[in-house]
Biopython code that builds the backbone (N, CA, C, O; Angstrom):
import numpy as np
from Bio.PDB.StructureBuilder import StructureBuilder

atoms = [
    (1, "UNK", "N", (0.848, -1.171, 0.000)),
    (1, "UNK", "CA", (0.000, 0.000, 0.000)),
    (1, "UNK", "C", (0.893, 1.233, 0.000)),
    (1, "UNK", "O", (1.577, 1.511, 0.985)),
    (2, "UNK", "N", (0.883, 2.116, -1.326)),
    (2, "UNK", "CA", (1.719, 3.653, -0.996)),
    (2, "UNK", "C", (1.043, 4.530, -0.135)),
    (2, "UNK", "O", (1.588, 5.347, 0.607)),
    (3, "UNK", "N", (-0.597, 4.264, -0.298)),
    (3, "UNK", "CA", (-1.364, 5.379, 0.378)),
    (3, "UNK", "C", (-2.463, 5.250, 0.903)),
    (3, "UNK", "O", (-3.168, 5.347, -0.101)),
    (4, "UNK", "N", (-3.123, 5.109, 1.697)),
    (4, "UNK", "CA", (-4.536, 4.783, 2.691)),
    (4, "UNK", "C", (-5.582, 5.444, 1.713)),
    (4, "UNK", "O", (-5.413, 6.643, 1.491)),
    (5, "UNK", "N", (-6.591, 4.842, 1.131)),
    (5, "UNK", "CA", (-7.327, 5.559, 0.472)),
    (5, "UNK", "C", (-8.204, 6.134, 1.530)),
    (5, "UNK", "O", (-9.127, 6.850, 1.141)),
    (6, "UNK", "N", (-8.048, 5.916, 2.901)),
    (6, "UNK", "CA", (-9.053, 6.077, 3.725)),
    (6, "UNK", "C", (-8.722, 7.781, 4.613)),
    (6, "UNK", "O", (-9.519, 8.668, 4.918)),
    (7, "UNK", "N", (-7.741, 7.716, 4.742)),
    (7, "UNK", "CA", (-6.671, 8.695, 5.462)),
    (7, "UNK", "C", (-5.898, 9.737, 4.585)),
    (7, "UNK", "O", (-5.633, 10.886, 4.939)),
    (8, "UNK", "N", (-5.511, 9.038, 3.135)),
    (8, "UNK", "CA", (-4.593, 9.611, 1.657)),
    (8, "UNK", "C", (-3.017, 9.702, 2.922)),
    (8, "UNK", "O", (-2.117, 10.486, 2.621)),
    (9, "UNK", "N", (-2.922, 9.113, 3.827)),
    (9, "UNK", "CA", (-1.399, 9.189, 4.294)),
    (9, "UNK", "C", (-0.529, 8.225, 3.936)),
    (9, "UNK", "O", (-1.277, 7.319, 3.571)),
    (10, "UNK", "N", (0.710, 7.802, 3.794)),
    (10, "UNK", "CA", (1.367, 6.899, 3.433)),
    (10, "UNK", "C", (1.702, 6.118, 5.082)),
    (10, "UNK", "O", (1.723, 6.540, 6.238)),
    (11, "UNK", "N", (1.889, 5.024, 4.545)),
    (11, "UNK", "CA", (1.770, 4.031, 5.739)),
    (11, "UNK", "C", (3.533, 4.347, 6.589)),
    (11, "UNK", "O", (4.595, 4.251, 5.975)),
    (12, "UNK", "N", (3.447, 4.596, 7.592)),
    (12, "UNK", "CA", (4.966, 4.684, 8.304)),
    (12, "UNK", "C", (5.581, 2.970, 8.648)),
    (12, "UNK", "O", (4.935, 1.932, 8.504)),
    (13, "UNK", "N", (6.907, 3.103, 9.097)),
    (13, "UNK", "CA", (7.500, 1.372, 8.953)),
    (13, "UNK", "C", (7.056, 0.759, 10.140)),
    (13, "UNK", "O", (7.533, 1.190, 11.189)),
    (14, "UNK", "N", (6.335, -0.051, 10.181)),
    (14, "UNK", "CA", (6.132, -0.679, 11.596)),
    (14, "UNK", "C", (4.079, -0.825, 12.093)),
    (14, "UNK", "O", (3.449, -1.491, 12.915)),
    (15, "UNK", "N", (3.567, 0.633, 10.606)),
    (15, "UNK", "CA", (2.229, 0.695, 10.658)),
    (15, "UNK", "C", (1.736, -0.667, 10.321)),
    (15, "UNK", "O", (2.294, -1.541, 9.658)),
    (16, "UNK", "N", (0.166, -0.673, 11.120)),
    (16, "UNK", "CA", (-0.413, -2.629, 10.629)),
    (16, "UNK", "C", (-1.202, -1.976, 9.671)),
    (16, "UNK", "O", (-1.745, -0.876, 9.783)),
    (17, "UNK", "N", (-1.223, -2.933, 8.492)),
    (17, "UNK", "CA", (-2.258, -2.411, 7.363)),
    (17, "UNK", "C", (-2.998, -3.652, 7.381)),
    (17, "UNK", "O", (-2.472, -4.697, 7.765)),
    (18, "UNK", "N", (-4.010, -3.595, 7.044)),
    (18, "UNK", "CA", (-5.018, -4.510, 6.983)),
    (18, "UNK", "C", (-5.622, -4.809, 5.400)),
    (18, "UNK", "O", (-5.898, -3.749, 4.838)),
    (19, "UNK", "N", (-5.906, -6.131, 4.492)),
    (19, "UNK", "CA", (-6.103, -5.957, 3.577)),
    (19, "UNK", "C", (-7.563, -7.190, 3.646)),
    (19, "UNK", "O", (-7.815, -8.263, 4.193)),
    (20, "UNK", "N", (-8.281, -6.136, 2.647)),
    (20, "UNK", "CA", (-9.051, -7.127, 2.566)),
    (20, "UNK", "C", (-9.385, -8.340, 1.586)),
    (20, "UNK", "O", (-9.400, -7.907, 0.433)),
    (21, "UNK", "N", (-9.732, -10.068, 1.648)),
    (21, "UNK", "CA", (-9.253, -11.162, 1.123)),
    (21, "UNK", "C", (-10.032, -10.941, -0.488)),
    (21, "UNK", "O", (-9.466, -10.972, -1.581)),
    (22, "UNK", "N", (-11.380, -10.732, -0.224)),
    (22, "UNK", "CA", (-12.125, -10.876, -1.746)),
    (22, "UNK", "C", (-11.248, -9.929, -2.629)),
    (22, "UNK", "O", (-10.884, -10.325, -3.737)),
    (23, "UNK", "N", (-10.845, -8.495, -2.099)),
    (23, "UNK", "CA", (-10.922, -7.506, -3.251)),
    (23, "UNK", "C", (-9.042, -6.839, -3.043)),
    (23, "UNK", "O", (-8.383, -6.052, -3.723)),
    (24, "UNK", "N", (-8.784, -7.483, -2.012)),
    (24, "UNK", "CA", (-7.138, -7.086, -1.954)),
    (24, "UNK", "C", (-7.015, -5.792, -1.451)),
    (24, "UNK", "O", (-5.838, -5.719, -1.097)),
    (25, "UNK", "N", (-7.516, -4.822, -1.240)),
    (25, "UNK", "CA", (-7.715, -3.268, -1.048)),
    (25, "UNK", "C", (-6.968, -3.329, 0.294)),
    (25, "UNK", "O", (-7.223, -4.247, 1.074)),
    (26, "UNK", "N", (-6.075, -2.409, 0.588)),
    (26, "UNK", "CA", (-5.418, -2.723, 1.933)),
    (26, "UNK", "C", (-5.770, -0.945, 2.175)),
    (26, "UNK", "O", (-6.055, -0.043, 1.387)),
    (27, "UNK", "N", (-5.580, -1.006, 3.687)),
    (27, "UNK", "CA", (-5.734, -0.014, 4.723)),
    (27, "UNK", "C", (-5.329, -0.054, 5.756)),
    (27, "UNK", "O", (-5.287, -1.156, 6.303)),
    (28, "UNK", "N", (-4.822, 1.218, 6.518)),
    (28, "UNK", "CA", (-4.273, 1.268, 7.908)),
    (28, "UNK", "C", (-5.529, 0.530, 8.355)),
    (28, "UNK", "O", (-6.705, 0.595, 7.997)),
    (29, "UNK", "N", (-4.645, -0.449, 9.577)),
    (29, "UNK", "CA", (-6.035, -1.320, 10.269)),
    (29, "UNK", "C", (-6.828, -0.016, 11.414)),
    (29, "UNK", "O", (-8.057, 0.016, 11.350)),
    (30, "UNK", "N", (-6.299, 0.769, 12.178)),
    (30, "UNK", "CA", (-7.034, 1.579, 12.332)),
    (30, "UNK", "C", (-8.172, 2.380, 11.644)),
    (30, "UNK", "O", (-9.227, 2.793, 12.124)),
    (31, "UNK", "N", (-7.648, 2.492, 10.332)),
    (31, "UNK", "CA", (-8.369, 3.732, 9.718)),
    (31, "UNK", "C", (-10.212, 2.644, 9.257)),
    (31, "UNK", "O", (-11.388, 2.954, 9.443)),
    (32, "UNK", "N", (-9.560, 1.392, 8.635)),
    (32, "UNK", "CA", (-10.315, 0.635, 8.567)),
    (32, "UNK", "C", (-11.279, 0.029, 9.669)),
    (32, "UNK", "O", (-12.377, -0.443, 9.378)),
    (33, "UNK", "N", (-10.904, 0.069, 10.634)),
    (33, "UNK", "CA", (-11.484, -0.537, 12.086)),
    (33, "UNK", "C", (-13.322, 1.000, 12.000)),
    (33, "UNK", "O", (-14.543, 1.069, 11.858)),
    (34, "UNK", "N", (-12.247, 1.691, 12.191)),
    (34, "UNK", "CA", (-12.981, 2.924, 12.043)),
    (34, "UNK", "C", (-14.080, 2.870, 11.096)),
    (34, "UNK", "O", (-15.200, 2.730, 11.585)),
    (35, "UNK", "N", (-13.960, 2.968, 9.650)),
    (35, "UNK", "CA", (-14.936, 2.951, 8.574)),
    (35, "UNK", "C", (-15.749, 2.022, 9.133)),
    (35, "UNK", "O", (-16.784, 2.414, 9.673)),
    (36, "UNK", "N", (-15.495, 0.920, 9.110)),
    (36, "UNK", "CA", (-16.535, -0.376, 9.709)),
    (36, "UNK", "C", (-17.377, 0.036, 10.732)),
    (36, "UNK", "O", (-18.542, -0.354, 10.809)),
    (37, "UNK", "N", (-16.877, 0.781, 11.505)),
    (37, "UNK", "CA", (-17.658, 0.919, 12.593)),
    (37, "UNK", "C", (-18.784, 2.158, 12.532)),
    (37, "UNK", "O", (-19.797, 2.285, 13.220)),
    (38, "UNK", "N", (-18.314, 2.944, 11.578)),
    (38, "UNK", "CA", (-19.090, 4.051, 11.260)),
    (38, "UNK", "C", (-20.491, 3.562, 10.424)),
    (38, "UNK", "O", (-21.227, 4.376, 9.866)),
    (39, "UNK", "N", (-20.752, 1.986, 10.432)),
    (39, "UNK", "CA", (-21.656, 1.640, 10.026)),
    (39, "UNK", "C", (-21.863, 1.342, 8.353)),
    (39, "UNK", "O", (-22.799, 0.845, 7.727)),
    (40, "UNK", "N", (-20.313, 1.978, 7.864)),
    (40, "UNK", "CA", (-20.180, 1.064, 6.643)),
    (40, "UNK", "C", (-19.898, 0.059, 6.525)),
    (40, "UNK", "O", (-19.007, -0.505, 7.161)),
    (41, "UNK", "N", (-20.807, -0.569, 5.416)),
    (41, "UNK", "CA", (-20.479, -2.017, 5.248)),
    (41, "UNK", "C", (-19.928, -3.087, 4.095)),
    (41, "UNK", "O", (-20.062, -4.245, 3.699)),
    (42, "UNK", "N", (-19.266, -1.945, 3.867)),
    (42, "UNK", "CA", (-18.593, -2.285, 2.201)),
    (42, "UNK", "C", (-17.176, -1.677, 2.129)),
    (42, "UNK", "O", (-16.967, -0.734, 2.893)),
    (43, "UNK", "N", (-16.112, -2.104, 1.273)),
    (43, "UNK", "CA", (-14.719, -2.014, 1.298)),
    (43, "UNK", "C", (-15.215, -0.235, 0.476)),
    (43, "UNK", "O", (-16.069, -0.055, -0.392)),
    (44, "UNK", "N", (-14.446, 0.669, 1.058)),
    (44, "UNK", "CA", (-14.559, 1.944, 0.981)),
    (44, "UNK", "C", (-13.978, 2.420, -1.059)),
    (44, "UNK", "O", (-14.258, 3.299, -1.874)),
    (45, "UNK", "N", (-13.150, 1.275, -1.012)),
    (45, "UNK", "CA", (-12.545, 1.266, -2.451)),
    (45, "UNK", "C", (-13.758, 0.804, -3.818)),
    (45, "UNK", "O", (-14.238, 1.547, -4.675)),
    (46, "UNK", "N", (-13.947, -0.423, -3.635)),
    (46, "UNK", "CA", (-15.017, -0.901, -4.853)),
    (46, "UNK", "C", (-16.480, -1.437, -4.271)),
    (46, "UNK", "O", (-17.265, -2.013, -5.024)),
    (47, "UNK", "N", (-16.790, -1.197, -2.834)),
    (47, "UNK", "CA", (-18.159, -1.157, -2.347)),
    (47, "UNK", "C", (-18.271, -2.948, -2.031)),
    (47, "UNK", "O", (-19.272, -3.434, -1.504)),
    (48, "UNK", "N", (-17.349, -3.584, -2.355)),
    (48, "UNK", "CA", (-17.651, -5.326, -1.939)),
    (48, "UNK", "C", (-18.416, -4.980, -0.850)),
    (48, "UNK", "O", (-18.180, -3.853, -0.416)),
    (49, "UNK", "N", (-19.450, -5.754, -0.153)),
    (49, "UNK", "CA", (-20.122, -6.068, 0.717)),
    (49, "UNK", "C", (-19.069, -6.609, 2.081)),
    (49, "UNK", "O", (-18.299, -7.495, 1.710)),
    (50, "UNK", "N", (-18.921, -6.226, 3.554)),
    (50, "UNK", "CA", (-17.869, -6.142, 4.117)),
    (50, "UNK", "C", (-18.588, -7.640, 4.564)),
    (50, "UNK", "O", (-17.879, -8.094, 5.461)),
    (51, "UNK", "N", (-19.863, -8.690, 4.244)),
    (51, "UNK", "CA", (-20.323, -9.842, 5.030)),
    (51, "UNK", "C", (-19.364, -10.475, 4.038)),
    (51, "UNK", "O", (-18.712, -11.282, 4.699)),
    (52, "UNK", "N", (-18.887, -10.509, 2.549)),
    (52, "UNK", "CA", (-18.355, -11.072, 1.981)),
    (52, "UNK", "C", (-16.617, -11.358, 2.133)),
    (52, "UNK", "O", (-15.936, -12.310, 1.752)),
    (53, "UNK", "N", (-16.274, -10.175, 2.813)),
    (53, "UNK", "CA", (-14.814, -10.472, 2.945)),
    (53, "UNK", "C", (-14.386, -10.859, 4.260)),
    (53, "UNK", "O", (-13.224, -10.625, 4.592)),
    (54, "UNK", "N", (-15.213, -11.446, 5.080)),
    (54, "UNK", "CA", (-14.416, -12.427, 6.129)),
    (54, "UNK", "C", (-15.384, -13.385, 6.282)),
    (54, "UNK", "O", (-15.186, -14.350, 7.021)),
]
sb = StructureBuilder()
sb.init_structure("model")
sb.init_model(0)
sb.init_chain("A")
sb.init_seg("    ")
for serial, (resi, resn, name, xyz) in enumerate(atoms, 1):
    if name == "N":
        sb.init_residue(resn, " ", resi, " ")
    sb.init_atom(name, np.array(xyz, "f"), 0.0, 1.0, " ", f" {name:<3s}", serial, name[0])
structure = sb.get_structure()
């Protein structure tokens, strides 16, 4: 990942990125923890359904 589509920051050495399995789209696991919880339920990148990727 060069850049968090979620945040637009670049990941620092040691950051956890989190990717997701159906669609590959990776994200700071924070930033992602976050979106999810804000009651979205789809990968913020191509809208996959978030019941589908775990």
């Amino acid at each position: 990942m060069k850049t968090c589509p979620i945040c637009l920051r670049d990941p620092t050495v040691g950051a956890q990125v989190s990717r997701f399995p159906s669609c590959a789209h990776a994200f700071h696991s924070h930033c992602i923890v976050g979106w999810l919880r804000e009651k979205n339920n789809s990968c913020p990148m191509c809208r996959v359904p978030a019941h589908t990727l775990f």
